[in-house]
BALOBA-1460 file (C-alpha; in Angstrom, 3 decimals):
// residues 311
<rec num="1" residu="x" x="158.675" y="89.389" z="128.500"/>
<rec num="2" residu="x" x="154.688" y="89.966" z="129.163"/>
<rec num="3" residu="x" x="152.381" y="92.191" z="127.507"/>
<rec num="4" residu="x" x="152.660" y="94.650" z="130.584"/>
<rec num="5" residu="x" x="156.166" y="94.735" z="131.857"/>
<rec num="6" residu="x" x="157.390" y="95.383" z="128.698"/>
<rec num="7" residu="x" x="155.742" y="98.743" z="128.667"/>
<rec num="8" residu="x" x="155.417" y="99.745" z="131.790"/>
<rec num="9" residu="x" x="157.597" y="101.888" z="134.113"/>
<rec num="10" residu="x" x="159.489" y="100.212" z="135.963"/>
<rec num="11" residu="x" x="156.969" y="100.358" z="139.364"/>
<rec num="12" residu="x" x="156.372" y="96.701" z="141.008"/>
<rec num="13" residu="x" x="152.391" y="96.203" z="140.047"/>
<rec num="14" residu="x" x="152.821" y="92.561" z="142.773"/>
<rec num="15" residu="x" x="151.331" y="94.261" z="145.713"/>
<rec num="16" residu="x" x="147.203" y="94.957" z="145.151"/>
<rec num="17" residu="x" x="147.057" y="97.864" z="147.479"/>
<rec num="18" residu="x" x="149.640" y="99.680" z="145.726"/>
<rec num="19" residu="x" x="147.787" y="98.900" z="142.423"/>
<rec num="20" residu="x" x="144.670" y="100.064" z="143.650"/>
<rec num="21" residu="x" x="146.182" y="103.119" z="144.030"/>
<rec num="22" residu="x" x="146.967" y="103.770" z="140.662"/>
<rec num="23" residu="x" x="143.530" y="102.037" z="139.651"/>
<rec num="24" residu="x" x="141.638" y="104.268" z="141.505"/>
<rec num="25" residu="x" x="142.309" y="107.956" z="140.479"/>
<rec num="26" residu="x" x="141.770" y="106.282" z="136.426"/>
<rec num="27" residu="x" x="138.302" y="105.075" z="137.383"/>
<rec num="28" residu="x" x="137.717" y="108.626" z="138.697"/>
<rec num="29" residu="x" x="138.516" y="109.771" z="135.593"/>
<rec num="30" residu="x" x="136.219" y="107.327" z="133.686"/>
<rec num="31" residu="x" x="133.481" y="108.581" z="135.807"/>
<rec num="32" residu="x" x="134.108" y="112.415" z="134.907"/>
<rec num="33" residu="x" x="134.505" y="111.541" z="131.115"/>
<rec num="34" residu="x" x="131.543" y="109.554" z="131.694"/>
<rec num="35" residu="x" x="129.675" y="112.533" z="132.727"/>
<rec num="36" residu="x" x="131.246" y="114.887" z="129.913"/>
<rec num="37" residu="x" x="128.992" y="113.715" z="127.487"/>
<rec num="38" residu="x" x="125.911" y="115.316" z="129.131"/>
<rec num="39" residu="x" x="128.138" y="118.911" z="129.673"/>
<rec num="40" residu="x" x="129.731" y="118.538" z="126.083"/>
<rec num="41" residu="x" x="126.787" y="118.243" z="124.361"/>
<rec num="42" residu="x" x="124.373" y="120.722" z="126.553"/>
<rec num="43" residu="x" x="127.159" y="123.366" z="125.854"/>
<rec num="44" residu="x" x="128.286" y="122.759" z="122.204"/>
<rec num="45" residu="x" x="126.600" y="122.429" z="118.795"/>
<rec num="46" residu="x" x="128.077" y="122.017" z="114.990"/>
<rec num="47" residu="x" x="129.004" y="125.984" z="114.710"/>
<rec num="48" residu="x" x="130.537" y="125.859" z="118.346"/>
<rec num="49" residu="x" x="132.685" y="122.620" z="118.492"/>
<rec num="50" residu="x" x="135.856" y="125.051" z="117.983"/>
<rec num="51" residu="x" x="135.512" y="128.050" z="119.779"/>
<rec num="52" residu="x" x="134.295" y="125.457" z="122.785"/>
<rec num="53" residu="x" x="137.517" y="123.223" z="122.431"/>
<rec num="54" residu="x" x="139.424" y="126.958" z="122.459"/>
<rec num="55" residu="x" x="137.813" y="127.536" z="125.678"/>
<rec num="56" residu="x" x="137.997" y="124.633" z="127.401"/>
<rec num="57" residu="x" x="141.809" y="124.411" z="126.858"/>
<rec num="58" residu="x" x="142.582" y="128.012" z="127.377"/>
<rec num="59" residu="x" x="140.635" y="128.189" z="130.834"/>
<rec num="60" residu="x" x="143.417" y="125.813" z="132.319"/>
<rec num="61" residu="x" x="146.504" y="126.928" z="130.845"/>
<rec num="62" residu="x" x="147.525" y="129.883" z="132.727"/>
<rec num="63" residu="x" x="146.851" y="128.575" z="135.769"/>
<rec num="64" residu="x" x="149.144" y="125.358" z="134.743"/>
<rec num="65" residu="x" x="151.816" y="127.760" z="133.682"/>
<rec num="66" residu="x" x="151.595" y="129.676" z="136.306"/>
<rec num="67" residu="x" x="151.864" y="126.813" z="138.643"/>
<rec num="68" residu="x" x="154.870" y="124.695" z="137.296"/>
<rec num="69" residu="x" x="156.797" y="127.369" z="135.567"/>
<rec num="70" residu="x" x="159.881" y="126.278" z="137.416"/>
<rec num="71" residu="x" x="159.658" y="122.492" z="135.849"/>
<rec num="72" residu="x" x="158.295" y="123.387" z="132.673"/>
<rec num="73" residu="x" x="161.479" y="125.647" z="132.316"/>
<rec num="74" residu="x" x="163.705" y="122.433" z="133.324"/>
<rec num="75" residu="x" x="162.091" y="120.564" z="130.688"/>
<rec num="76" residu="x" x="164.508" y="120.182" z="127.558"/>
<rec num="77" residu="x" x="164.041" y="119.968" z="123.987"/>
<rec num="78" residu="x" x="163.689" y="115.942" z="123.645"/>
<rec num="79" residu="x" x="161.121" y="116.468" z="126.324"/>
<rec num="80" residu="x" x="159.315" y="119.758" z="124.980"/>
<rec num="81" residu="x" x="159.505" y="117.820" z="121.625"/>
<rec num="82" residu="x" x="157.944" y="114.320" z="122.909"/>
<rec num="83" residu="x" x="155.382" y="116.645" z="124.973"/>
<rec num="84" residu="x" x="154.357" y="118.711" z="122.022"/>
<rec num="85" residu="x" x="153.827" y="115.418" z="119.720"/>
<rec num="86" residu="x" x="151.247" y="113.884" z="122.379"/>
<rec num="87" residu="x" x="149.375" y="117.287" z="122.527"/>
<rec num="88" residu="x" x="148.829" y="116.903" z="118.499"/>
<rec num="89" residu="x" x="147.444" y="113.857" z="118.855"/>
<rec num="90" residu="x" x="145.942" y="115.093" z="122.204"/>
<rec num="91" residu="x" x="144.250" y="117.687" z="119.801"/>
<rec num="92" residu="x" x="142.917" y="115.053" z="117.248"/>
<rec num="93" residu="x" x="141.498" y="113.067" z="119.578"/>
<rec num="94" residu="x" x="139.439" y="116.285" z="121.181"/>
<rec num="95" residu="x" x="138.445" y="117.285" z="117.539"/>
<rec num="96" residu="x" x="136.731" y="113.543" z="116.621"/>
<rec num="97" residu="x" x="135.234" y="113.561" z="119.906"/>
<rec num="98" residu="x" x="133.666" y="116.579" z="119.904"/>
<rec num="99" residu="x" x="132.218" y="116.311" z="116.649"/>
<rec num="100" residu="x" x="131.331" y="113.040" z="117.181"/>
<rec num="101" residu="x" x="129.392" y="114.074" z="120.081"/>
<rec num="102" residu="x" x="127.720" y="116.289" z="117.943"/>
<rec num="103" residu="x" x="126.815" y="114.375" z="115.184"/>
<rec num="104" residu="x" x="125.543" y="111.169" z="117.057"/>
<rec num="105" residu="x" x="123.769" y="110.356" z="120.823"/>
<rec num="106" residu="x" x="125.780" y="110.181" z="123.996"/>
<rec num="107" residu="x" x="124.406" y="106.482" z="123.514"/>
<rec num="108" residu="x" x="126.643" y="105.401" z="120.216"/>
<rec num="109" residu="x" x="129.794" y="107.931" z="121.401"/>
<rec num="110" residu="x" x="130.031" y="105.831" z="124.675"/>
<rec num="111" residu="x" x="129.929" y="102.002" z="122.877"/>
<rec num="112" residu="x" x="131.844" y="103.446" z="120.201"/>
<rec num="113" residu="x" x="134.901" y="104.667" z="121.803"/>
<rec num="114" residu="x" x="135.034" y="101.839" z="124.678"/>
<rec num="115" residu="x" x="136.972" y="99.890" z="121.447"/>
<rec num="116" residu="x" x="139.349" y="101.672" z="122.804"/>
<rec num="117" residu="x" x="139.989" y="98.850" z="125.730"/>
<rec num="118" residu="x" x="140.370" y="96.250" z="122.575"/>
<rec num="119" residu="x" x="142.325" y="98.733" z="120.433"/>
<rec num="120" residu="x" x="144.882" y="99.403" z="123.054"/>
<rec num="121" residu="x" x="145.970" y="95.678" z="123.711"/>
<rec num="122" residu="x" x="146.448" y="94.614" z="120.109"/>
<rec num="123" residu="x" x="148.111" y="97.355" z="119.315"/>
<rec num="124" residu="x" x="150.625" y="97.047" z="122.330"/>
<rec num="125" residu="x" x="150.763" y="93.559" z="120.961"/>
<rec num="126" residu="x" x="151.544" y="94.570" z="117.397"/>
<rec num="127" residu="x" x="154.342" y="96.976" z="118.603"/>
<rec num="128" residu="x" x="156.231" y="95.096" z="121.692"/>
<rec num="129" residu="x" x="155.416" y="91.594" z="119.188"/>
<rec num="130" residu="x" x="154.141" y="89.895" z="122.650"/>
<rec num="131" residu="x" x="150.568" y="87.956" z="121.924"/>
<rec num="132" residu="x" x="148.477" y="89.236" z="125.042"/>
<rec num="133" residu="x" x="146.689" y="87.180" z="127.644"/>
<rec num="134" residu="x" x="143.704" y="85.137" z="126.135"/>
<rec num="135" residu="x" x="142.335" y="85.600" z="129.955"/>
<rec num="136" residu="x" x="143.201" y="89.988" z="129.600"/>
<rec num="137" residu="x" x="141.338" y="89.949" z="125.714"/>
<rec num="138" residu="x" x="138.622" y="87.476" z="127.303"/>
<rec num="139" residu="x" x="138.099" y="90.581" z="130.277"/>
<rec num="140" residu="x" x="137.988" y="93.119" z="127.513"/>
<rec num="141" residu="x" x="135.445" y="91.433" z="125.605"/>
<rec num="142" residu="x" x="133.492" y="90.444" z="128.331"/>
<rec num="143" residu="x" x="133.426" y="94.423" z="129.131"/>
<rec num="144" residu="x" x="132.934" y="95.201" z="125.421"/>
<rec num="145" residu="x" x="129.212" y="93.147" z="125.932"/>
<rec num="146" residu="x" x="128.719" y="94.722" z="128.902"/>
<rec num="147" residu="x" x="128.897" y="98.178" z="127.288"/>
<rec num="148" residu="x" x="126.370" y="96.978" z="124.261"/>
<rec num="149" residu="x" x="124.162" y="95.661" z="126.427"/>
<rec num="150" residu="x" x="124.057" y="98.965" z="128.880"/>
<rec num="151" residu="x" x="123.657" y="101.340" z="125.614"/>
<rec num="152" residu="x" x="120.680" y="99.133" z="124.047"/>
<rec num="153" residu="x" x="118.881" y="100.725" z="127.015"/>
<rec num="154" residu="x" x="119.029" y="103.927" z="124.907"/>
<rec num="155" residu="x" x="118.518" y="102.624" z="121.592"/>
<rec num="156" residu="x" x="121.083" y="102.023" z="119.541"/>
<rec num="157" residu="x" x="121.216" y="103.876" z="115.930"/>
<rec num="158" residu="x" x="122.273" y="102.983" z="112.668"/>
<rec num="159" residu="x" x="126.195" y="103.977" z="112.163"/>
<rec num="160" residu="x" x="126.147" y="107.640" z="110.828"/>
<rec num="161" residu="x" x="129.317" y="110.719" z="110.356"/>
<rec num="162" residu="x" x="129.394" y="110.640" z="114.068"/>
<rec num="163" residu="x" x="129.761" y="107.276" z="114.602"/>
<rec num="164" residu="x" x="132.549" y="106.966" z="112.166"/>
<rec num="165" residu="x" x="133.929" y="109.631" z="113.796"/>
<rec num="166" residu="x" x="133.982" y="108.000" z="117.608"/>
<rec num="167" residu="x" x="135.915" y="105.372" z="115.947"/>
<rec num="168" residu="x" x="138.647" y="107.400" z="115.232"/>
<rec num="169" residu="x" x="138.655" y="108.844" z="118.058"/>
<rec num="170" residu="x" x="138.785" y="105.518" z="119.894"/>
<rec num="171" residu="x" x="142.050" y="105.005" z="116.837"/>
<rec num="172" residu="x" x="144.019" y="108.312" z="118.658"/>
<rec num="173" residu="x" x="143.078" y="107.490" z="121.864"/>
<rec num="174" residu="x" x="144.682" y="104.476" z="121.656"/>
<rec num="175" residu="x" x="147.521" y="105.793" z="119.952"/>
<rec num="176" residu="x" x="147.974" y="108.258" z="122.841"/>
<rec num="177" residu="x" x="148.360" y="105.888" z="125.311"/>
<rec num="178" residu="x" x="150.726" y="104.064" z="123.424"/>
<rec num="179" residu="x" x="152.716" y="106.775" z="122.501"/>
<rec num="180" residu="x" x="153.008" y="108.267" z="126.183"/>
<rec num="181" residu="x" x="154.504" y="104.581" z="127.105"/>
<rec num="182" residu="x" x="157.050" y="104.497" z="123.989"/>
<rec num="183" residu="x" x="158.241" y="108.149" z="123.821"/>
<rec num="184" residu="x" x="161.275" y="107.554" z="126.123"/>
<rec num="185" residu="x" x="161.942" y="111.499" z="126.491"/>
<rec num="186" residu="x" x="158.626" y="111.979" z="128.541"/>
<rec num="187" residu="x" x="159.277" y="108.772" z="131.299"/>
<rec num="188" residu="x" x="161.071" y="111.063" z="133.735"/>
<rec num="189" residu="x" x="160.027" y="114.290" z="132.941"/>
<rec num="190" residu="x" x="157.559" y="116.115" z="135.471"/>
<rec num="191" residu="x" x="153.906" y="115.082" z="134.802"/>
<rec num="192" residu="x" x="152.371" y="118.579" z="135.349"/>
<rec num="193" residu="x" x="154.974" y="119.982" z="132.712"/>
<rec num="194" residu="x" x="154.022" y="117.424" z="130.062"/>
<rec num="195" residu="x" x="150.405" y="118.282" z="130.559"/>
<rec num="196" residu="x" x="150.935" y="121.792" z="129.918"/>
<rec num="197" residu="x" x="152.805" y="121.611" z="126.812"/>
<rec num="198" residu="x" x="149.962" y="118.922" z="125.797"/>
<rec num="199" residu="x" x="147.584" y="120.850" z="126.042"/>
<rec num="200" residu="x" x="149.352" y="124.158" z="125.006"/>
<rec num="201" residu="x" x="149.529" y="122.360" z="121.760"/>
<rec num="202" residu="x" x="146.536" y="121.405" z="121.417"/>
<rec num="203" residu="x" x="145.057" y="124.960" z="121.871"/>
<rec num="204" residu="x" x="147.666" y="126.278" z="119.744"/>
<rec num="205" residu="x" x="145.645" y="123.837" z="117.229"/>
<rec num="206" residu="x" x="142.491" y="124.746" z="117.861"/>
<rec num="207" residu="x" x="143.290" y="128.809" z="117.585"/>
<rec num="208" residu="x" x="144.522" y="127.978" z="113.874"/>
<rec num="209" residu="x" x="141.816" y="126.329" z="113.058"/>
<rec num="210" residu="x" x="139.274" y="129.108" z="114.508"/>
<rec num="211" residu="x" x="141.254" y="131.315" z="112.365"/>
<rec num="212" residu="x" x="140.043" y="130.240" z="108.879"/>
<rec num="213" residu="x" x="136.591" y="131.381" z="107.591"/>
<rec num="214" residu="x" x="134.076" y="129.132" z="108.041"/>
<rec num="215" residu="x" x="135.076" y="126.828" z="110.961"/>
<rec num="216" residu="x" x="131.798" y="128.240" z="113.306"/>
<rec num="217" residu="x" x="131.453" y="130.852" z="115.724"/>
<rec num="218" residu="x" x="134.562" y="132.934" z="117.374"/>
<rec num="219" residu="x" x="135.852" y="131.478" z="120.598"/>
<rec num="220" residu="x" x="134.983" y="135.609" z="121.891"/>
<rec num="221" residu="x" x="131.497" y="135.595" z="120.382"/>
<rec num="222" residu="x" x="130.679" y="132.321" z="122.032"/>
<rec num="223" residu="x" x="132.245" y="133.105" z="125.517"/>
<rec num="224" residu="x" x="130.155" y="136.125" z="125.326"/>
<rec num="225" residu="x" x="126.673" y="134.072" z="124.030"/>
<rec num="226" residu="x" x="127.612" y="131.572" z="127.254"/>
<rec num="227" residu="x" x="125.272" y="132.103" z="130.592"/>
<rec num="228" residu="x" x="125.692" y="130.703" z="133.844"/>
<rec num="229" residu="x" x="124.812" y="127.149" z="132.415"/>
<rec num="230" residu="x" x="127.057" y="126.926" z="129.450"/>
<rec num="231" residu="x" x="130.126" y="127.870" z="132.187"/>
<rec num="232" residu="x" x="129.523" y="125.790" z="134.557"/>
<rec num="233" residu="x" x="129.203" y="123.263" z="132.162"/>
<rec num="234" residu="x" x="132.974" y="124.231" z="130.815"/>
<rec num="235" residu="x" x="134.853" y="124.633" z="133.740"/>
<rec num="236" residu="x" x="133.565" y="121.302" z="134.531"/>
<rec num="237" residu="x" x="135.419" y="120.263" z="131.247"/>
<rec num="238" residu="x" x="138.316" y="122.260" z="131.361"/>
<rec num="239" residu="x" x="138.847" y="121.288" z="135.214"/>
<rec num="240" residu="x" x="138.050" y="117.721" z="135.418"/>
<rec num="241" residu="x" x="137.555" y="115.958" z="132.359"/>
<rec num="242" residu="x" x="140.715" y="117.851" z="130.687"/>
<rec num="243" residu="x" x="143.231" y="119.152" z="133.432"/>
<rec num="244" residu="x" x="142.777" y="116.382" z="136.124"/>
<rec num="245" residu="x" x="142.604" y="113.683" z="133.887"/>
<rec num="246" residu="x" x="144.706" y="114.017" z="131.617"/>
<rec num="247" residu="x" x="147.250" y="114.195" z="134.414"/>
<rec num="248" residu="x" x="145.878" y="111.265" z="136.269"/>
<rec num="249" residu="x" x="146.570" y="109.005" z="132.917"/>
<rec num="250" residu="x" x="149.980" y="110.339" z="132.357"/>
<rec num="251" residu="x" x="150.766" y="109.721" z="135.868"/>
<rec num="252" residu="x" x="148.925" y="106.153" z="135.706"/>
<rec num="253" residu="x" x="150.197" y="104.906" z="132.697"/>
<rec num="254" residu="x" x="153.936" y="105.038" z="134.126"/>
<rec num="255" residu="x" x="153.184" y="103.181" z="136.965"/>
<rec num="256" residu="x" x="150.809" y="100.512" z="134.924"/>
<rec num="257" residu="x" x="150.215" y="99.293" z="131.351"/>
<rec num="258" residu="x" x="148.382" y="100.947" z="128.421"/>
<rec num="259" residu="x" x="146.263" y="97.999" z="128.037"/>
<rec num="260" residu="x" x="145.580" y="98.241" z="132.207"/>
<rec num="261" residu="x" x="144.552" y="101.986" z="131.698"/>
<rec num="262" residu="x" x="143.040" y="101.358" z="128.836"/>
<rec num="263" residu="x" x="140.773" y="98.830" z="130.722"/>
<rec num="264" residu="x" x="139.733" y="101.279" z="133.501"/>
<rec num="265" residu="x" x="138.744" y="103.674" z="131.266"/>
<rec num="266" residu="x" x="136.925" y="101.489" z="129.452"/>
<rec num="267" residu="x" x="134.071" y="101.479" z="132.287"/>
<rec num="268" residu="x" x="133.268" y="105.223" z="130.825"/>
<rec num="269" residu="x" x="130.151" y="104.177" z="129.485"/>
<rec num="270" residu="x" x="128.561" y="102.647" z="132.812"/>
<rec num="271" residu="x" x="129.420" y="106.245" z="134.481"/>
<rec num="272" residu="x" x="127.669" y="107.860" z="131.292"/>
<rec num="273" residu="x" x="124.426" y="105.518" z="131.619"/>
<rec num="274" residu="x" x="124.736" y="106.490" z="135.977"/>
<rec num="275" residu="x" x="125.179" y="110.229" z="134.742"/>
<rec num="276" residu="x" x="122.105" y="109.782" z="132.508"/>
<rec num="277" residu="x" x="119.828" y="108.121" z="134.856"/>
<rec num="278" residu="x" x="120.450" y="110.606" z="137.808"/>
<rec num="279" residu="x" x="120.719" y="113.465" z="135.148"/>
<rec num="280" residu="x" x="118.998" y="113.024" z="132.571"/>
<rec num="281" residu="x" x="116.072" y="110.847" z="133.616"/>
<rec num="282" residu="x" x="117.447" y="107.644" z="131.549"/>
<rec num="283" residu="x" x="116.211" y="104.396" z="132.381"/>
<rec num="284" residu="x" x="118.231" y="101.308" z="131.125"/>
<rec num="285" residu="x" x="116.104" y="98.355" z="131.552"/>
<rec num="286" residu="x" x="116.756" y="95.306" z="132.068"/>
<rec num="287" residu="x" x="119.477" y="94.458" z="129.477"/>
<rec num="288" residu="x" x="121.132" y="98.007" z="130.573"/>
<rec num="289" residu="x" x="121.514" y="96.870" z="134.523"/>
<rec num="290" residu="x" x="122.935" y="92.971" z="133.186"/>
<rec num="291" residu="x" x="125.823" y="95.170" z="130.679"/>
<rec num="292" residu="x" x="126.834" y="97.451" z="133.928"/>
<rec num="293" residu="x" x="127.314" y="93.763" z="135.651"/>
<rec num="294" residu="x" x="129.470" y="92.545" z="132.696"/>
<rec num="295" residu="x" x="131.038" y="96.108" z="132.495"/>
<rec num="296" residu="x" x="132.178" y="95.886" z="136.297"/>
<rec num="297" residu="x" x="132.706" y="91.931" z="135.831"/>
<rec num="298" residu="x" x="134.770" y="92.385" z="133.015"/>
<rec num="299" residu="x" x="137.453" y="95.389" z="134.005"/>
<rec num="300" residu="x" x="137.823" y="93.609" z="137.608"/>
<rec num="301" residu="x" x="138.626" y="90.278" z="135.472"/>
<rec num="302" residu="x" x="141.225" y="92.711" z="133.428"/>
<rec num="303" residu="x" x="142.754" y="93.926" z="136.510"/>
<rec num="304" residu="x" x="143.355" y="90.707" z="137.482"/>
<rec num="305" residu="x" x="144.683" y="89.278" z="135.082"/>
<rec num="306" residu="x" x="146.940" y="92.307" z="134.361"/>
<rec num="307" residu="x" x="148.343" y="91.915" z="137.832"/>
<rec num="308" residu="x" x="149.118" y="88.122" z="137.788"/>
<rec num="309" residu="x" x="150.671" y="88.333" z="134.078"/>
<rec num="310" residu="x" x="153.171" y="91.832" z="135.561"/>
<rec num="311" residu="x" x="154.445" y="89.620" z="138.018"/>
């Protein structure tokens, strides 16, 4: 049994075109989280992390229960169960992040949490006991480079809190995508449901937490402190970067392999560097334009390899 059929759903990955299909709508979503660190951190600061994560969440969820309340009624309690356990660790992951973000450049967050593309393959090794592909580890390593070479472009700082806290984050994101392959209850349930009660939880989180003294401003007082800026900026991550791709992954990863999503994503950091440069006036330099190379060298490699070993 390989690394990827093993976890997969049980979708033939032998034809390219239909695996460019699935590849596709992931790499759009590494190119919206590649521009969310820009929004994230021109919206949010250390007394706002909560009351933004409140907002960004709530924006989306009416609308999503509104939309499939029909299936998210159908869904029963294994489902609501496995559902509700990926939006706590759906809510971990957003709290690291965002903190993260705060505490360290856009620069550090983006090398930091691309681990996640050599996280995500040992630990589907660890779990399903199959040794992966030296070619699919070579591919993620190759990218791994290419990602430390694109970031020296913006100077790379000494590991601080924020740092530790992108790695993590790159920790749950991995366990995410691992758990939304092994939690049978969630394979045939209805994609848009399972992102509602995902996120549900996770706001259901965040509300708790903006509860207690002391955990930063109101999500009320800062909705009211927001201009046009600062909501434009969230819609864009409530929209994209939470509603649309967090669907597109649970739909990709049943149709693909962690390790293969994981990969895709994993090309977050070139889209951050393209954000930054058309943006925010970055300029990567030399080194920066050879990593993007071994970024897009390295995740086509993956693919590859990914395909050949599913079939």
């Amino acid at each position: 049994m390989s690394v990827s059929s093993s976890i997969a759903a049980p979708v033939s990955l032998g034809a390219p075109r239909r695996a460019w299909l699935t590849d596709l709508p992931v790499l759009l979503v590494a190119v919206v989280w590649g521009a969310s660190y820009l929004a994230a951190k021109g919206i949010t600061t250390t007394h706002t992390v909560i009351a933004v994560l409140v907002l960004r969440f709530a924006v989306v969820l009416p609308v999503l229960v509104v939309a499939g309340w029909r299936k998210l009624r159908a869904l029963t309690a294994p489902q609501w169960r496995g559902a509700a356990t990926l939006g706590l660790i759906l809510s971990g992951i957003f709290l690291l992040e965002t903190y993260g973000v705060v505490h360290t450049s856009a620069t550090n967050a983006g090398l930091i949490i691309s681990l996640t593309m050599i996280l995500t393959p040992l630990a589907e090794a660890a779990v399903t006991r199959v040794r992966p592909p030296r070619a699919f580890l070579a591919a993620a390593a190759l990218s791994v480079a290419g990602v430390v070479l694109l970031t020296q472009g913006g100077g790379f700082t000494a590991p601080s809190l924020g740092d530790l806290l992108m790695l993590l984050a790159a920790v749950a994101r991995t366990v995410h995508v691992l758990a939304m392959s092994r939690i049978k209850a969630v394979r045939s349930a209805d994609s848009l449901s399972l992102t509602t009660v995902q996120l549900g939880s996770a706001v259901a989180v965040f509300a708790v937490i903006a509860a207690f003294p002391g955990t930063g401003a109101s999500p009320w007082a800062t909705a009211l402190d927001f201009g046009p800026r600062e909501w434009a900026g969230l819609l864009f991550l409530s929209v994209f970067c939470t509603l649309f791709a967090f669907f597109v992954q649970m739909w990709a990863v049943r149709r693909s392999s962690p390790s293969r999503v994981s990969l895709l994503l994993g090309t977050e950091p070139l889209w951050a560097a393209a954000a930054g440069i058309a943006l925010a006036g970055d300029r990567p330099g030399v080194l920066g334009l050879v990593g993007a190379i071994l970024v897009l060298a390295g995740t086509s490699w993956g693919r590859r390899t990914a395909d050949e070993d599913a079939r």
